[in-house]
Wavefront OBJ file of the C-alpha trace (Angstrom):
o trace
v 54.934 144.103 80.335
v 56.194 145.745 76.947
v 57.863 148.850 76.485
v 57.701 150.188 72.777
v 61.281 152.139 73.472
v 61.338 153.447 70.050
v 60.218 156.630 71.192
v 62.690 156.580 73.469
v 63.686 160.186 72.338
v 61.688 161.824 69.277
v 62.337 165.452 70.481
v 64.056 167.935 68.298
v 66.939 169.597 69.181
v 64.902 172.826 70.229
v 62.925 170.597 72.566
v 65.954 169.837 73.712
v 67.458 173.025 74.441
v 63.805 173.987 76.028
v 63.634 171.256 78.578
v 67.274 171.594 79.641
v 66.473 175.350 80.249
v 66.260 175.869 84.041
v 63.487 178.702 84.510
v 64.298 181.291 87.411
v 61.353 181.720 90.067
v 60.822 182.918 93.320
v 63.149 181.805 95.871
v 61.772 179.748 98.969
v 61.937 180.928 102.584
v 65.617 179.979 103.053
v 66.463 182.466 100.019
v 68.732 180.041 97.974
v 68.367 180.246 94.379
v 65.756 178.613 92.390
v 64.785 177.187 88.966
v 61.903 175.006 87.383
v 62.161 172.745 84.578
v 60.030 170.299 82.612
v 61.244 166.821 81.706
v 59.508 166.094 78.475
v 57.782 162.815 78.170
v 60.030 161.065 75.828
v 60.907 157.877 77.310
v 59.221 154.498 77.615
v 58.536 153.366 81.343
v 57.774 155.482 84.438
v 61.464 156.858 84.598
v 62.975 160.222 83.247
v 65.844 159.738 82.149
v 69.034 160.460 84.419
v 71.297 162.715 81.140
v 68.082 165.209 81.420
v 68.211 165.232 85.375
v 72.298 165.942 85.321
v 72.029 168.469 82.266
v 68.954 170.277 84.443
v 70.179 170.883 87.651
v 73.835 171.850 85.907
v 72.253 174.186 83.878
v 70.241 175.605 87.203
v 74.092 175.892 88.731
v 74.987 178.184 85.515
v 72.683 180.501 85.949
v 74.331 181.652 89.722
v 78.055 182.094 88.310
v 79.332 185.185 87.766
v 80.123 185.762 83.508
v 83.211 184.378 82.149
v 83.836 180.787 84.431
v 83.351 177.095 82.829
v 82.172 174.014 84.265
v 85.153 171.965 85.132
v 83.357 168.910 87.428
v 79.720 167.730 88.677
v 79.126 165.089 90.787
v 75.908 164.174 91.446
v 73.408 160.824 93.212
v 70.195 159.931 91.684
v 68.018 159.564 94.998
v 64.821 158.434 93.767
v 63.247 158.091 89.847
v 61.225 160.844 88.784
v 58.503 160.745 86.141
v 58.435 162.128 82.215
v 56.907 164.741 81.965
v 57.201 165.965 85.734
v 58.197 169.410 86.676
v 61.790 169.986 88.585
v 62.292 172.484 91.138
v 66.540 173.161 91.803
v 67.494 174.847 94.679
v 71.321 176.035 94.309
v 73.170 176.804 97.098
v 76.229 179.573 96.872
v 79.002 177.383 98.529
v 81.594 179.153 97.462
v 82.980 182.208 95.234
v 86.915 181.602 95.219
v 89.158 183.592 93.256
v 90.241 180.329 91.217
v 86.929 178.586 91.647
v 83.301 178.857 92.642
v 81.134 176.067 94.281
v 77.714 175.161 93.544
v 75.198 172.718 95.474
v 72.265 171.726 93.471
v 69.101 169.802 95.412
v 66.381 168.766 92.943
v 62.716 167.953 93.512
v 59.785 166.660 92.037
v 56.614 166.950 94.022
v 58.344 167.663 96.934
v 60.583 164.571 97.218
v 64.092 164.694 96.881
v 65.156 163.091 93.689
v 69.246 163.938 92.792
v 71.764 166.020 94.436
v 74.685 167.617 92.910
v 77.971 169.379 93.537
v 79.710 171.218 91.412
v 82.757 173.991 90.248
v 83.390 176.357 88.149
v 86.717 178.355 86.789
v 88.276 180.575 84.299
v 90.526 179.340 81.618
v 93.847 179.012 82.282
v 96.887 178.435 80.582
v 99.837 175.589 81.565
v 101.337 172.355 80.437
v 99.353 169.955 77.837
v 98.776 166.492 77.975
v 96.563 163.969 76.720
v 95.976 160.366 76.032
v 94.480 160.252 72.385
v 91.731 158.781 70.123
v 92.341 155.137 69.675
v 94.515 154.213 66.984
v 92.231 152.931 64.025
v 89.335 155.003 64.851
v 87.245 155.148 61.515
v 86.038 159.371 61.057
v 82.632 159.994 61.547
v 81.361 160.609 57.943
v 82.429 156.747 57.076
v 80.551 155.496 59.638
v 76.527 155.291 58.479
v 73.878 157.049 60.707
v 70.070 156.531 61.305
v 67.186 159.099 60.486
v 64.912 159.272 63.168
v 63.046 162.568 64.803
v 65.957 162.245 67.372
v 68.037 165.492 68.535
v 71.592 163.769 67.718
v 73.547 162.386 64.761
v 74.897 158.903 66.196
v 77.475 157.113 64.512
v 77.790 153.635 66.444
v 81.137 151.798 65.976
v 79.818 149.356 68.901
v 82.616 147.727 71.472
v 85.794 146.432 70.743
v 86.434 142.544 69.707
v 86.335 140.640 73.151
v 90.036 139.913 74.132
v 91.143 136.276 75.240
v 90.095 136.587 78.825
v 86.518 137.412 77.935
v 87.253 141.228 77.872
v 86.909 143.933 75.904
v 88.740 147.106 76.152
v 85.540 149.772 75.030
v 82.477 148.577 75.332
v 80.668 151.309 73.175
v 82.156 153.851 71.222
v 80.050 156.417 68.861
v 80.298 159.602 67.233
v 77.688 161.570 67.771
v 76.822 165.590 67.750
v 73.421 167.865 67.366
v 71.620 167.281 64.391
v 70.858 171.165 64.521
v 73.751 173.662 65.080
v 73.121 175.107 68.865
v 73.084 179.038 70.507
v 77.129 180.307 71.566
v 76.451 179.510 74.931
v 79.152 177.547 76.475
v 77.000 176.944 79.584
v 74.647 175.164 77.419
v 76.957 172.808 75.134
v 78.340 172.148 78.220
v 75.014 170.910 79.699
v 74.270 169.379 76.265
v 76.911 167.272 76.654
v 76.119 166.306 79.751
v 72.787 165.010 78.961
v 74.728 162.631 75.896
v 77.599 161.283 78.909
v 74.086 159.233 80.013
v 73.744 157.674 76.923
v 75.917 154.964 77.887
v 73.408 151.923 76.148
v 74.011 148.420 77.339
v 77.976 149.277 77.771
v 77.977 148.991 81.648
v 76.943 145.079 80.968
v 80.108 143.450 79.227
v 78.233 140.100 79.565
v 74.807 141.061 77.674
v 75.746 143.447 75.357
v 73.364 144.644 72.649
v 70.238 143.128 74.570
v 67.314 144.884 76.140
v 64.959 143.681 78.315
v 67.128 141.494 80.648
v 68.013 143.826 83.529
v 66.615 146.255 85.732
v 69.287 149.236 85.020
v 69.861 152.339 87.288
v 71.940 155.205 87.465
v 73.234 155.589 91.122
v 75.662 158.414 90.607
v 77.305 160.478 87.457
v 80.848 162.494 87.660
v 82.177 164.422 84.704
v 85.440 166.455 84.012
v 85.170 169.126 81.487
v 89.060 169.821 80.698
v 87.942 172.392 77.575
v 84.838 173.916 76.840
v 83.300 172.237 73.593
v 80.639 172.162 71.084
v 78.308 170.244 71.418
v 76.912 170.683 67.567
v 79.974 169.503 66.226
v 81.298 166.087 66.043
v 82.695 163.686 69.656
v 83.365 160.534 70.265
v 81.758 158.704 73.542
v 84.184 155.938 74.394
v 83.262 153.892 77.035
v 85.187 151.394 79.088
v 83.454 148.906 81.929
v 85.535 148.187 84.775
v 83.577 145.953 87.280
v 80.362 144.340 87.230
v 80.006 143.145 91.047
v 77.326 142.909 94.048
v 74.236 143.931 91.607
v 76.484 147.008 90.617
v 78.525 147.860 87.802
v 81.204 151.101 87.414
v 82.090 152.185 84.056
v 84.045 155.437 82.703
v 83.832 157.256 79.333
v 85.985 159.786 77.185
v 84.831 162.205 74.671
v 87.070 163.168 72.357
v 86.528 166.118 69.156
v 87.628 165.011 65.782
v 90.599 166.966 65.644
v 91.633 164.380 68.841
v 91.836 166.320 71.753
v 90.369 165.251 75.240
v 87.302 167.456 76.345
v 85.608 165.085 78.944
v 85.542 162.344 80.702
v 82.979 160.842 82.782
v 82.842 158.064 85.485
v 79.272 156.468 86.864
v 78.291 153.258 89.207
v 75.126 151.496 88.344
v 72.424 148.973 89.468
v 72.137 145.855 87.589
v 70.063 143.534 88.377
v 69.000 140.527 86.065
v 65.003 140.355 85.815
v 62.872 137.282 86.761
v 60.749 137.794 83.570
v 62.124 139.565 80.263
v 60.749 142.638 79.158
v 59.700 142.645 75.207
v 61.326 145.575 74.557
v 62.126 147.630 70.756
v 65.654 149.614 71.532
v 66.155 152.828 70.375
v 67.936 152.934 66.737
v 71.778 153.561 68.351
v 71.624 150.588 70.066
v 69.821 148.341 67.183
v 72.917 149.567 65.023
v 75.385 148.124 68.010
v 73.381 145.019 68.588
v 73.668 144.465 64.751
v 77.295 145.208 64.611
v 77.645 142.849 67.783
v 75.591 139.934 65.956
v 78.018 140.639 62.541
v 81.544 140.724 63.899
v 81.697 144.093 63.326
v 83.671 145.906 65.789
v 85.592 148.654 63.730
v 89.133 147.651 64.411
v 90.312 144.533 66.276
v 92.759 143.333 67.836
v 94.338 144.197 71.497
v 95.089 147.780 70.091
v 91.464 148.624 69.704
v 90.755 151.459 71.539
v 94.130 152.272 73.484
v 94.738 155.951 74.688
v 91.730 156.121 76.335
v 90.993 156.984 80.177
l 1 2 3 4 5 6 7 8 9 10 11 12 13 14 15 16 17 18 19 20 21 22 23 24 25 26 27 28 29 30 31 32 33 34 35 36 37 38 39 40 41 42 43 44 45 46 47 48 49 50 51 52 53 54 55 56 57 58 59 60 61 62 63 64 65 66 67 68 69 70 71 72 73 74 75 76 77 78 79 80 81 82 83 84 85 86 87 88 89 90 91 92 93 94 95 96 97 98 99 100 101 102 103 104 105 106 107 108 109 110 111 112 113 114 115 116 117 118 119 120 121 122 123 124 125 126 127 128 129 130 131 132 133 134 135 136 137 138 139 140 141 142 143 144 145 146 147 148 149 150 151 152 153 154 155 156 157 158 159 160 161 162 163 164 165 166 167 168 169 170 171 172 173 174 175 176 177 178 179 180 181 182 183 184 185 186 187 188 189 190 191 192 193 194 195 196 197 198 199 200 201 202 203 204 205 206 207 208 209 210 211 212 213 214 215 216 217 218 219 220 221 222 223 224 225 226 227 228 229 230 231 232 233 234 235 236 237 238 239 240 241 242 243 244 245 246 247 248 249 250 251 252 253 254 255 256 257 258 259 260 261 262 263 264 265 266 267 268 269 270 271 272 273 274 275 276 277 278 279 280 281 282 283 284 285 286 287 288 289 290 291 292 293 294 295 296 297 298 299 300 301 302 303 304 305 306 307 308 309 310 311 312 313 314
């Protein structure tokens, strides 16, 4: 089988923001709730992909808060694929409206099948003590690093993993700048799913041992958690760093910051996956992020070296 995965995403960012969008509609007999939304058909193979599915049912959760509270966690399970191009229906259920913080249950379906469930909270802004671990030292800014043109929604600047240490590890295995090629709506709610949708984008970083190929593995989400700590823009420049921990039993668990590029922390994510190694490759064409990290992976080029790489990061 081949998968031409250079359409992997040739939306714009207004395509974006549209299939995000969870549209209100009539609530079913139980009264909870509930929103539609589209998954556009962007991606190569028979699976949408699992950033739109968080960022959708998040953005369904929004819409039930009272004015005035932030995102501050999700954690969700992917249950079963669903297709591009399929319709969502989210059915959010009230858990909780604290005084501190509110609690949301998200169930979403696609042709009547459960596909992902999510928790998640909600709070005001508060203020009390700071602290942060930082940007790794040596990170290059983002308008040194060169980008790609492609009918793609983000600006990616790949600085690929760190060198590989003496024990055969490295300490990030992907780390990009990226942001909205097109500056968004002042909707925290959205950035905030935005954002969400990009903590998927985790390319082959989850597989320390084949990094930079495609084709090799059947990979699959299993579950996604994030931690906003401050509401952020998603239109303006982040970097992704991620970090693998295990690769073990046909599963691997990796975790991610994002931090702006005036350094502070805004989000971090943690995720488990299925990995397993396929039979028969897959002639695939990766998207143009990961072409730029396979190429700096081929060259040597890892940004800075050295056991330093990358330190201050969760």
């Amino acid at each position: 089988m081949e998968i031409d995965e250079t359409e992997f995403m040739s939306g714009t960012v207004s395509q974006l923001v549209e299939a995000i969008s969870a549209t209100p509609v009539d609530p079913g007999s139980d009264g909870r709730p509930t929103f539609v939304s589209t998954s556009p058909d962007w991606w190569g193979g028979n699976r949408t992909f699992g950033g739109m599915v968080v960022a959708q049912a998040l953005h369904a959760a929004t819409r039930t808060v009272p004015p005035g509270l932030d995102v501050h966690s999700l954690h969700g399970y992917f249950l079963r694929p669903s297709s591009p191009g399929s319709e969502s229906t989210h059915r959010v259920e009230r858990v909780r409206d604290g005084r501190s913080f509110t609690t949301r249950e998200v169930v979403t379906e696609v042709a009547g099948k459960v596909v992902f469930r999510m928790t998640c909270q909600f709070c005001a802004q508060e203020e009390g003590d700071e602290y942060q671990l930082p940007i790794g030292p040596g990170t290059p800014p983002p308008d040194s690093i060169p980008g790609f043109e492609a009918p793609f929604p983000f600006d990616i600047r790949e600085l690929g993993a760190t060198a590989r240490r003496a024990d055969g590890t490295f300490l990030s295995t992907r780390r990009c700048w990226f942001r909205t090629r097109e500056r968004l709506p002042d909707d925290p709610a959205l950035h905030a799913c935005v954002l969400a949708y990009f903590s998927d984008m985790t390319g082959a970083a989850f597989r320390p041992n084949s990094l930079g190929t495609w084709g090799t593995h059947t990979d699959a989400s299993l579950d996604h958690t994030l931690w906003f700590h401050r509401p952020t823009r998603a239109d303006e420049w982040s970097i992704f760093d991620l970090q693998a921990l295990v690769n073990a039993g046909g599963r691997a668990t990796i975790r991610a910051t994002m931090h702006t590029d005036g350094g502070l922390l805004h989000l971090s994510m943690a995720q488990e996956l299925l990995i397993r190694k396929l039979e028969v490759p897959i002639a695939f064409h990766a998207p143009p992020w990961s072409e730029q990290e396979r190429r700096r992976l081929v060259d040597g080029d890892h940004g800075e070296t050295g056991e330093g790489a990358g330190d201050g990061t969760a």
